[in-house]
N, C-alpha and C positions, 0 to 999 in steps of 0.2 A: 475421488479415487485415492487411497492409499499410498503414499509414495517411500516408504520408508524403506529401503532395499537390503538385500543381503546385505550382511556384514560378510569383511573378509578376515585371514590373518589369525585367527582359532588358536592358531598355534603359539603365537606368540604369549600366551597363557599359560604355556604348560614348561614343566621343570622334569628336572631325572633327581628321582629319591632313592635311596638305596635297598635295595629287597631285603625283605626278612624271610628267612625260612620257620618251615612248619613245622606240625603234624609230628604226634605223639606214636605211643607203643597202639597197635591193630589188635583190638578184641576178636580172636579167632574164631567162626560159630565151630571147629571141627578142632577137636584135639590129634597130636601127630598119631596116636593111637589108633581114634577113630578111622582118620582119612586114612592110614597106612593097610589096612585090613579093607577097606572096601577097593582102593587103588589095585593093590595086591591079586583079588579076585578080580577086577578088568582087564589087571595086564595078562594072567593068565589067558582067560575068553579072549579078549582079543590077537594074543600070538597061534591059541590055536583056530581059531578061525582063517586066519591067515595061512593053513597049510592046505584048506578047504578051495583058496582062492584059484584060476588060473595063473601060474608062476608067469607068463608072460605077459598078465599085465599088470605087475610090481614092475616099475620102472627102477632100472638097476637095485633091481631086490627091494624097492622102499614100499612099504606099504603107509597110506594115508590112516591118520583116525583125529577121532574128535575131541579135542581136551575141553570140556566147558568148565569156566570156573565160577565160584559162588558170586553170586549177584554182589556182595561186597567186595570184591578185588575187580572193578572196572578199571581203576584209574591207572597211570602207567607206570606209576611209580610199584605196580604190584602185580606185574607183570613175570612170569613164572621163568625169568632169564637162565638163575642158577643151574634147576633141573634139567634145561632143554640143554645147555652148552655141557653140565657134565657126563652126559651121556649122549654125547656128538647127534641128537634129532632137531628136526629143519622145522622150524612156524614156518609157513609158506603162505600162509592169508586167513581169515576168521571171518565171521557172518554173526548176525545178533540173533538170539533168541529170549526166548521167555521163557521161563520155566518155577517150578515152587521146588523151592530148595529143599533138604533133607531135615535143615535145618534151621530157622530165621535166625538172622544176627540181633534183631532186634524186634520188637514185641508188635510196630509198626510195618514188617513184612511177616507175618503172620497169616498163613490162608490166600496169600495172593500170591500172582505172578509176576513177578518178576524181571526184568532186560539184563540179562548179561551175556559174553562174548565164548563163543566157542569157536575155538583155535585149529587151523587144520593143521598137525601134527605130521611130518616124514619122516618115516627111519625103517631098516631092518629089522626084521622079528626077533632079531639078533639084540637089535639096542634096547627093545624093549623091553625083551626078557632080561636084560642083565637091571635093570631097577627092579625086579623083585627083587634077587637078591641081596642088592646095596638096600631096599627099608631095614631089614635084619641088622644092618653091619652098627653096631654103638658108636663107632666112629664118625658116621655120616653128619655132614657139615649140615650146621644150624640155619646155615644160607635156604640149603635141600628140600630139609624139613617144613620149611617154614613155604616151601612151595608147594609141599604136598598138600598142605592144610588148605590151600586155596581151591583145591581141584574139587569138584562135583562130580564128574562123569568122566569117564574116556570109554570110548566105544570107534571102533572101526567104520568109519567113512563108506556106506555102503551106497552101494549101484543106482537104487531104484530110485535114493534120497535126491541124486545128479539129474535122474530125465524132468523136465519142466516142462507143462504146458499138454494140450492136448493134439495128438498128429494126427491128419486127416485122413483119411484111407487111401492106400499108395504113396504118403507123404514119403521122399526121400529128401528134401532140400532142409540142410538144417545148422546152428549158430551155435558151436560148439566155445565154452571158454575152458582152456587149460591153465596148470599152476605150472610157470616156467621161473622158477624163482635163479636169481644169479647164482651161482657158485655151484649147481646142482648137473652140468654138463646140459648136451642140446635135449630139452625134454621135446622140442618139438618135432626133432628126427623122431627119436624115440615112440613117438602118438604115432606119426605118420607109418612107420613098419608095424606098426600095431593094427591101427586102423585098415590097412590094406588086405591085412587074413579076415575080416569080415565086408570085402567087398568096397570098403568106404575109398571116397576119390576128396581131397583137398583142394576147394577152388580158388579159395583167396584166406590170408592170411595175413593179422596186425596187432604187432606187441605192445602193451600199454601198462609202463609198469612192470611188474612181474605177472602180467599174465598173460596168453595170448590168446587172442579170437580167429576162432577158424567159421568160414562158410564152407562148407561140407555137402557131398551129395553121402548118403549112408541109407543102404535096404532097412526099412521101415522095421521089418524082423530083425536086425542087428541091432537095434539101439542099446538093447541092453548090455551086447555084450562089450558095445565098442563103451558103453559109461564103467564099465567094468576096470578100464585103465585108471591105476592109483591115481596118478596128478590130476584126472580130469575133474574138474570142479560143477561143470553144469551144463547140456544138452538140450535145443529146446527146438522144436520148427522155428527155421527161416521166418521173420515176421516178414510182411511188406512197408512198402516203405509210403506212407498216409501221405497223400494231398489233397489237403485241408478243404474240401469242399463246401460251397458257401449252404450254410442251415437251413435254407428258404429260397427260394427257385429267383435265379439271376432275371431281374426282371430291368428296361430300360425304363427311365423316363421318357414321358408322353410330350412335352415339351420342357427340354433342359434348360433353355437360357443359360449358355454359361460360357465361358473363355478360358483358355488355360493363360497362367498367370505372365504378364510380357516384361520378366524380367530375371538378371542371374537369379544365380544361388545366396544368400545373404554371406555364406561363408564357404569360398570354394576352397581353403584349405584343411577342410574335413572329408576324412576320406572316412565312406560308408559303403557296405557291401548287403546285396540280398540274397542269397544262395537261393532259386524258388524255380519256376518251371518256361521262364523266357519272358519277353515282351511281344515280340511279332509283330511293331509298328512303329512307323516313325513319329509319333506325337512325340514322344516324351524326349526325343536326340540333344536336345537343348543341355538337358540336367544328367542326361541318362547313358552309358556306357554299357553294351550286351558286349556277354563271351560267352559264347557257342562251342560243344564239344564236340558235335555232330556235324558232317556235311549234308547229311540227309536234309533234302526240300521239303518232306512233311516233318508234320510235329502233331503233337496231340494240341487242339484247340482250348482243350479247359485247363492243361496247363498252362498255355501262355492269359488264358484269359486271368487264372489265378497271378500267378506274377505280375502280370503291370499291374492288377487292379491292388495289390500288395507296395508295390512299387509307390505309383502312383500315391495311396496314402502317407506314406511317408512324404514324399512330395512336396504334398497340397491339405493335407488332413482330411478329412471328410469333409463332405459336401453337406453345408448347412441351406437349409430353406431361405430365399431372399439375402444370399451372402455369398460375395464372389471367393473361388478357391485359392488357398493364401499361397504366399508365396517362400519357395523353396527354401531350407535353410542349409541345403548342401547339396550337392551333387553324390549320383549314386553309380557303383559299379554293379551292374547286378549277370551274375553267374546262370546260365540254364542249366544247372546242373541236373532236371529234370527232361528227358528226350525219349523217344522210341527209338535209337539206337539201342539202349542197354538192355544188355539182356536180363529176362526178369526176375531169375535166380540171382541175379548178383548184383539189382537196383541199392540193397541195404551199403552192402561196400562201396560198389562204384558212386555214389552219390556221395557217400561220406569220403571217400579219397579224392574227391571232388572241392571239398569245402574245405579238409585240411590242409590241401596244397597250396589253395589261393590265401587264405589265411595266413599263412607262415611266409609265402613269395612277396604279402603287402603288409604295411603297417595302416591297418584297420583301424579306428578309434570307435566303431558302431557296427554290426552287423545285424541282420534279421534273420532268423531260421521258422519258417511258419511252414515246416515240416519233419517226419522226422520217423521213427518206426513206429508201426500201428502196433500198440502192446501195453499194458500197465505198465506201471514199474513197478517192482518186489524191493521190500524191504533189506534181504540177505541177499543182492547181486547186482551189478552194476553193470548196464550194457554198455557194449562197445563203443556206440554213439556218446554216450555221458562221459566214460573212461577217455575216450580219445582228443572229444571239447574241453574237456575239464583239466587236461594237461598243457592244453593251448591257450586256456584263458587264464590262468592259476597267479600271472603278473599283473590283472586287471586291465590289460589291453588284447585285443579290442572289448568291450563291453556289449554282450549277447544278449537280443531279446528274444526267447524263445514261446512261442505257442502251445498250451499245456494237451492240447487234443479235444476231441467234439464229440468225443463216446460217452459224454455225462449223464445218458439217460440209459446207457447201459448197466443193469443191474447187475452190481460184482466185476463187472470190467470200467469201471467208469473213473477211476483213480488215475492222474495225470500220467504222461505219459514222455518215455525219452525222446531228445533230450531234455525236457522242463523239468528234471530233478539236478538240475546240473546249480552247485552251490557258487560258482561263478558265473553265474549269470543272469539275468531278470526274466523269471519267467511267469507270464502272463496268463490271463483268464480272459471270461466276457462276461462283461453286463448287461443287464436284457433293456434297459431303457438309460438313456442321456439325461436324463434328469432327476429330480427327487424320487423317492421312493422305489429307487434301484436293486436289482438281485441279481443273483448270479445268473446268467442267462442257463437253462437246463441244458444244453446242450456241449456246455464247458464244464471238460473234466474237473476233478475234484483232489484236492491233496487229502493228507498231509503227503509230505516227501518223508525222505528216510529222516534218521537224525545222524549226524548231521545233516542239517538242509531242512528240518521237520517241515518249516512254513512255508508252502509251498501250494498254490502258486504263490508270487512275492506280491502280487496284486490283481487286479482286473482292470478291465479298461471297455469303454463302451464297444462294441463288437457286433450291435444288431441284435435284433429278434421278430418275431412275428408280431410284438405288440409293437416295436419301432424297428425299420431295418435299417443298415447302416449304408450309405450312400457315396459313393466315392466314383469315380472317375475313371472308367476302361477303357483303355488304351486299343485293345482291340478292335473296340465296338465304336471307339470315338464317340463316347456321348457318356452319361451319367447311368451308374446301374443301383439296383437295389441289391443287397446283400447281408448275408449276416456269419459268424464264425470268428473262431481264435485267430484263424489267420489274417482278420481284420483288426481285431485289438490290440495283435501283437505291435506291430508295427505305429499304431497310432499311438500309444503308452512308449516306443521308441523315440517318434518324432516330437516327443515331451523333453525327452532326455536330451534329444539331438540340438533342441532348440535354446534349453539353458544354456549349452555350450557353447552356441552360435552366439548366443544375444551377448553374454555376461564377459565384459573388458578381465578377463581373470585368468589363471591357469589352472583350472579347474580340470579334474582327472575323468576319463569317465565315467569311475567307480563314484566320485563326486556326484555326477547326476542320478546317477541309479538312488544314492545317499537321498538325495532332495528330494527325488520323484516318489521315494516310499515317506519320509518323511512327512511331506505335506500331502498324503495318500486321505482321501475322504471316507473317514472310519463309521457305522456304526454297528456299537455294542448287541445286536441283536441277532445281525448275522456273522456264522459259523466260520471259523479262522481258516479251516480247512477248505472253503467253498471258495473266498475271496481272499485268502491271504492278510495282507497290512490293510487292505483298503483300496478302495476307486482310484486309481491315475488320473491326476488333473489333466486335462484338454487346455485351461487358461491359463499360460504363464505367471499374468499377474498372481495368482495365489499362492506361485511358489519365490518369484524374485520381490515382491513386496510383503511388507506387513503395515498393520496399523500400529497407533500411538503407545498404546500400551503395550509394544512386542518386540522382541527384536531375533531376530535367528541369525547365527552366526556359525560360522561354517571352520571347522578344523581341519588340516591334510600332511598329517607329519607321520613318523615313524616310531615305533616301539621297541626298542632294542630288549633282546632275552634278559640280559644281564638286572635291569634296573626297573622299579616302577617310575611309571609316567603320571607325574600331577596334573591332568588340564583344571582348569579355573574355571568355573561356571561364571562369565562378568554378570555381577549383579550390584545395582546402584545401594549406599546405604539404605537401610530397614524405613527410614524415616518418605524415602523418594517410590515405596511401594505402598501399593494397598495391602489391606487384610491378608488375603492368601495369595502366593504365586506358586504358579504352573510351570513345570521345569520337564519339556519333552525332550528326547537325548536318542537319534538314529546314529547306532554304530554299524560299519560295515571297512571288510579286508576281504582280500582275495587270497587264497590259499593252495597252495601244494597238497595233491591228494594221495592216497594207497587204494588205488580201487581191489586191491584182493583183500582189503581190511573195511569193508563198511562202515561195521561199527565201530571203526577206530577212522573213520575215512580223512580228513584233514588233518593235516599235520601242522595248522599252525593255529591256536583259539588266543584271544582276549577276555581277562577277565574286568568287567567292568564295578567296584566300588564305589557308593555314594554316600558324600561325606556334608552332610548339611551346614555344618560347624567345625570345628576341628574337634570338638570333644564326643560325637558321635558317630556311627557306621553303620547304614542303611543298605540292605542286598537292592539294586534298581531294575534290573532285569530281572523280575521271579520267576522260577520253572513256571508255577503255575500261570502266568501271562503266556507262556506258549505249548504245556503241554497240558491236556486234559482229564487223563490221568497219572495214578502215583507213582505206577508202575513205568512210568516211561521218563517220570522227572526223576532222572538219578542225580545225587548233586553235581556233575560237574560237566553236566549234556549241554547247559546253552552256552558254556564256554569257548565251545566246538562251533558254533553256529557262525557263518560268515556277516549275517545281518540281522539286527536286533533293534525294535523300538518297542518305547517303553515312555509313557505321560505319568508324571510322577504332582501331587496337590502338596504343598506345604503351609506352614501360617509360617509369612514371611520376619514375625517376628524369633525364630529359630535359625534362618538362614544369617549365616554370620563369613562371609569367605566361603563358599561352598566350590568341592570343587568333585572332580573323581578323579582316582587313584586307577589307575592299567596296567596290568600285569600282562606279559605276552607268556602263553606255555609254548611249548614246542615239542612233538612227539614222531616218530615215526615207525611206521608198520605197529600201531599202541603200544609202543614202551619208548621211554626215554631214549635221547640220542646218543650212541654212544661217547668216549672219552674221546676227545680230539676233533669233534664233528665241528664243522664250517658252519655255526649259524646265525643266518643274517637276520638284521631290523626288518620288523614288518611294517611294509606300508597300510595306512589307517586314512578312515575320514568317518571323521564326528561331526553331526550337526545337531547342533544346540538350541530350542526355544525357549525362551523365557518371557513370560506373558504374567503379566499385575492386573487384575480389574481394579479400573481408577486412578494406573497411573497414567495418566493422560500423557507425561515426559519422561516413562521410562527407558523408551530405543535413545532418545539425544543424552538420559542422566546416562546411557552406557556406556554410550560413546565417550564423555566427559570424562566417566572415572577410572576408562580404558583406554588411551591413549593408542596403544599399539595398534587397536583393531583399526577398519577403516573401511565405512562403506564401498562397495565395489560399485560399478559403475558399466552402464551400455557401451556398445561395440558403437561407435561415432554416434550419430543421431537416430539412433532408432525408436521407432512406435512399435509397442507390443500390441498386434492386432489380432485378437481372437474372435 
């Protein structure tokens, strides 16, 4: 067996180099002539359309529209600032689209479609029509001009564009998001006196960001006109809220043999949360902490059976054939946030105001969500459930494993599902068998995620199927069940994460595990990125805290300040102490501050990662193409945005000479830079590095040697990794 263990100390590699700035004069595809005569003819259509509208739902006179610009001004430095502030109108949020331009900028977007951002625009009919005027004026600032050249489209933000979804006959329960942007006065009074002249009733309400989500009752026949309010952004039926039902009928063992395990937690100062639908028994009192929201004496049975058996895995792992259930590496809190108390119009809310408040009242280092709302996710909107986790996980604690959903065999609904697009946090699939010649199990949704976030789920993890089902321990039932579903893998790909943390003498982040767990993810090239993510989730520690002779992984956890690039050092032993070619794998991962009313702008904080073989060369490591499939969706500067990236990179080791990569952090908010004066802070990072030589039988100890700084890490007292 392999003993050669993480390396620690990553950091002590890396230097601050001084930034260089970029980027030359923009080849325009539209001349100010061009753009100013088709702009001109929109603004007109759209101020008169606007006297067309009901005056009462322009929120204090503003009407919304759509500015999309040419597929070549994504990035934020081209960001349309000048025009919007000289004629006092509000960006209030954007959504991506695709579109073929009027014009290619270049011979390579020719006949295709294209990803760029379309801006939702506030102002009075008033401010708009005063830009026709000013294109005439010869005086108009160069700043202006050079905004108009950017614009493609502006078109009026219309009604029908806002309903989503289809509502079911007498549908009135429904998931309203509005644009509540700061400085703009209460727009959510203002919805609510709107909403009331077509009968609609406000049940619950939660701001995230600039924008607010409303659960709403609204007559099925009003929809259109309550979407008719300028700021509202999107309308859609109440989904419910999914518990993850197991894929294959919960079946006992016929004779278990088996014990639950007679001893603590290996690490009771981990504190871990399961948000799921109860326990309902006393096995698990040992490890196990219930909070109850309900006094009611019943419960729904296949909730709690779902929870412990949820529970439970995390626990003990699954229950392997002639192999006793392992023993705990933490103790867990787990939330019923699931009951027949709630009532069922307001399960979506109530359940999420449930997780948020426990969440924020604890300091969480792991939580489970193996539920969540029944729905796809859409590329142009970000649901509540996502907006609302995604502002709580954004400092990389606690670390979320979420469950992607079990509609994978639904045709056209079967794309993952909230919150498993949430870019903080790890979210999960299932594999149909534990062993060799593994697939996505059918039953498990399917990404991509948005971008950011493209890759999506982040992995899979064995979950059951009908050709193996997954076996774990029901606390209800006291004995061993059969089963299969997301909401078994999720948890089991946790109790990976949970256990590097436990085992490894380190202070390692959780964002660290999530780092190693995709990392050392079991990859192959034949199945689709989009079905399984990075790859399989190890089950056996050893694969991820060891390596062999020829290998060494070595783990970085430091910060990237705006101001400066960051040099990490790939260690690698002289050319002479390698074989032929060396293999240079490299998982980056940050946690991120997001804009949910900006999608396609959604994270505001990206690293760019350069790889530098030598010093006299500069290799891009992370290619769009490694993560997007096609052209249209690799715009240069999409994986930058990405919170986690790997990338196995083949070299002939006689090139590598000091290799190391060069990190740049951007920083962006609502997609344009931050203004003068903005507070912005170092981001925290963790890089994990392999470097593997076939033949060099002494390259982990030649690292060690020429690296002094690093320094094997090392087990929590004596312990046996027993898988």
């Amino acid at each position: 067996m392999p003993k050669n263990i993480l390396i620690g100390y990553g950091e002590t590699l890396t230097k601050k180099m001084p930034r260089k700035s970029g980027g030359g004069e923009k080849a325009h595809p539209y001349s100010f002539t061009e753009a100013k005569a088709r702009l001109k003819q929109q603004l007109n259509q759209l101020v008169s359309q606007s006297r067309e509208l009901d005056q009462r739902a322009l929120y204090n006179g503003n009407l919304v529209a759509k500015l999309t610009v040419h597929p070549s001004y994504l990035a934020k430095s081209y960001y349309p600032k000048a025009l919007l502030k000289k004629f006092e109108l509000t960006d209030i949020g954007s959504k991506p689209v695709s579109i073929r331009p009027r014009k290619p900028a270049t011979k390579k977007q020719r006949d295709k479609k294209l990803l760029t951002a379309a801006y939702y625009i506030a102002g009075t009919p008033a401010e708009f029509e005063k830009i026709v005027s000013a294109l005439d004026d010869a005086k108009l600032e160069n700043g202006i001009k050079e905004d108009v050249m950017k614009i493609e489209d502006l078109v009026i933000y219309d009604a029908q564009e806002k309903i989503r979804g289809e509502a079911k006959e007498n549908e009135t329960k429904y998931e309203i998001a509005l644009h509540s942007p700061n400085g703009m006065g209460d727009v959510s009074e203002g919805f609510l006196n709107y909403l009331k002249l077509f009968n609609g009733e406000v049940r619950k309400a939660r701001k995230v960001g600039e924008l607010t989500f409303f659960s709403a009752n609204v007559p099925k026949d009003q929809v259109r006109n309550v979407a008719e309010f300028s700021m509202l952004r999107a309308i859609r039926p109440m989904p419910k809220v999914r518990v993850m039902e197991p894929q294959i009928r919960r079946i006992e063992f016929p004779n278990p043999h088996f014990e639950l395990p007679d001893s603590d937690a290996l690490d009771s100062t981990l504190n871990v949360a399961v948000f799921d639908g109860g326990i309902g028994a006393q096995h698990l009192n040992r490890w196990v902490e219930e909070f109850v929201y309900s006094d009611e004496s019943t419960t729904n049975p296949q909730f709690l059976a779902h929870g412990g058996e949820v529970t439970s895995t995390i626990l003990f792992g699954r229950k392997v054939e002639d192999k006793e259930l392992q023993q705990p590496y933490c103790n867990i809190d787990h939330y019923r946030v699931l009951d027949p108390a709630l009532g069922e119009e307001d399960d979506l809310f109530d359940v999420l105001d449930r997780i948020t408040v426990a969440i924020k009242e604890n300091s969480y280092d792991f939580i489970n969500l193996s539920l969540g709302p029944s729905i796809p996710i859409e590329d142009d909107e970000v649901h509540v459930w996502t907006s609302t986790l995604e502002e709580i996980l954004s400092t990389g604690y606690p670390l979320a494993a979420v469950a992607v959903g079990n509609d994978g065999e639904l045709a056209g609904q079967n794309r993952i599902q909230p919150p498993s697009d949430l870019v903080n946090a790890l979210s999960i699939g299932s594999s149909d068998i534990s062993g060799n010649g593994w697939a996505r199990a059918p039953y498990s949704c399917v990404g991509p995620g948005r971008s950011p976030g493209k890759v999506k789920p982040d992995g899979v993890c064995f979950g059951g199927s009908s050709k193996e089902p997954f076996s774990t321990f029901s606390p209800i039932q006291n004995n061993i069940v059969n089963v299969a579903g997301t909401s078994y893998a999720t948890p089991l790909a946790l109790r990976t994460c949970i256990g590097i943390k436990a085992l490894l003498d380190h202070p390692l982040t959780p964002l660290a595990t999530k780092a190693l767990a995709i990392h050392h993810a079991e990859r192959d090239p034949k199945l689709d990125r989009a079905e399984i993510g990075w790859g399989r989730i190890r089950e056996n520690l050893d694969q991820i805290i060891y390596s062999d002779d020829d290998e060494a992984t070595i783990i970085y956890q430091g910060e990237v300040d705006p101001t400066d690039v960051l040099r990490a050092f790939i260690p690698c032993p002289p050319t002479e102490n390698l074989g032929p070619k060396t293999q240079i794998r490299a998982t980056f991962c940050f946690a991120s501050q997001v804009d949910p009313e900006h999608p396609i702008h959604y994270t505001r904080n990206g690293l760019t990662l350069t790889f530098h073989p030598n010093s006299s060369k500069t290799k891009a490591f992370f290619s769009m193409k490694n993560i997007y499939r096609t052209e249209q969706e690799a715009r240069d500067d999409a994986h930058k945005w990405e919170t986690c990236l790997y990338h196995s990179e083949s070299c002939l080791s006689e090139k590598l000479d000091t290799p190391y990569f060069d990190i740049q952090h951007g920083v962006r908010e609502r997609g344009q830079a931050p203004g003068a004066g903005a507070h912005v802070v170092p981001l925290p990072y963790v890089l994990v590095i392999s470097v593997r030589s076939e033949g060099s039988a002494d390259l982990y100890s030649k690292i060690l040697e020429t690296h002094q700084t690093l320094q094997p890490l090392s087990l929590k007292q004596n312990i046996q990794i027993r898988t």
